[in-house]
N, C-alpha and C positions, 0 to 999 in steps of 0.2 A: 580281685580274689573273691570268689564264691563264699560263703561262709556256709559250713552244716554241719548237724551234732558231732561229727565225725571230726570235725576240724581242731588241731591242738591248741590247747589256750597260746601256749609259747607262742605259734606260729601267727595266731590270729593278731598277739600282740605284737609281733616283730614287723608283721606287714602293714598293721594300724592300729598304735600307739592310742587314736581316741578313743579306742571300743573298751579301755579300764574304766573311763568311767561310764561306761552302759557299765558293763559287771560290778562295779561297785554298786550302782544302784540297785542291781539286782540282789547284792547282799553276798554279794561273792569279791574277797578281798585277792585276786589272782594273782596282781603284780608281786604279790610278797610270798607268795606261796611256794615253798619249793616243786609238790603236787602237779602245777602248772605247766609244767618242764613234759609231763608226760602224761597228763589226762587230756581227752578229749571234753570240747565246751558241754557234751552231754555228762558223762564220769562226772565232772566238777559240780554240772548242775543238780546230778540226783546225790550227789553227796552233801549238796546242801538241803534238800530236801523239797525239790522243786519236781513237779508232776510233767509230765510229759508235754500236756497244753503251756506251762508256761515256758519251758524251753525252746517251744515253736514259736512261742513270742518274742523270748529274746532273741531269738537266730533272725527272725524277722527286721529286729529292730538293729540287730546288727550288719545286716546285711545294707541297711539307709545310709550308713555313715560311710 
């Protein structure tokens, strides 16, 4: 599965489970979130207040796993 900002957290979590904890280290606590259900990893990111560069980094590093 491709991962891109576009992609829903739900989705990304239901297809792999490891990438909670990449978003927890980014500071993003998603698994608990009800939010999760229906933002994309971009929504969740700039609601935590993360700039556009570091969202290409975590899609990146999501993308490793």
């Amino acid at each position: 599965m491709k991962i891109t900002n576009k992609t829903k957290i739900n989705k990304l979590l239901e297809k792999n489970p490891e990438a909670a904890e990449i978003l927890f280290e980014a500071g993003m606590g998603c698994v608990g979130c009800s939010m999760a259900m229906h933002e994309t990893i971009e929504q969740g990111c700039l609601a935590h207040g993360m700039t556009k560069k570091q969202i290409e980094k975590l899609i990146k590093e999501l993308n490793k796993k």
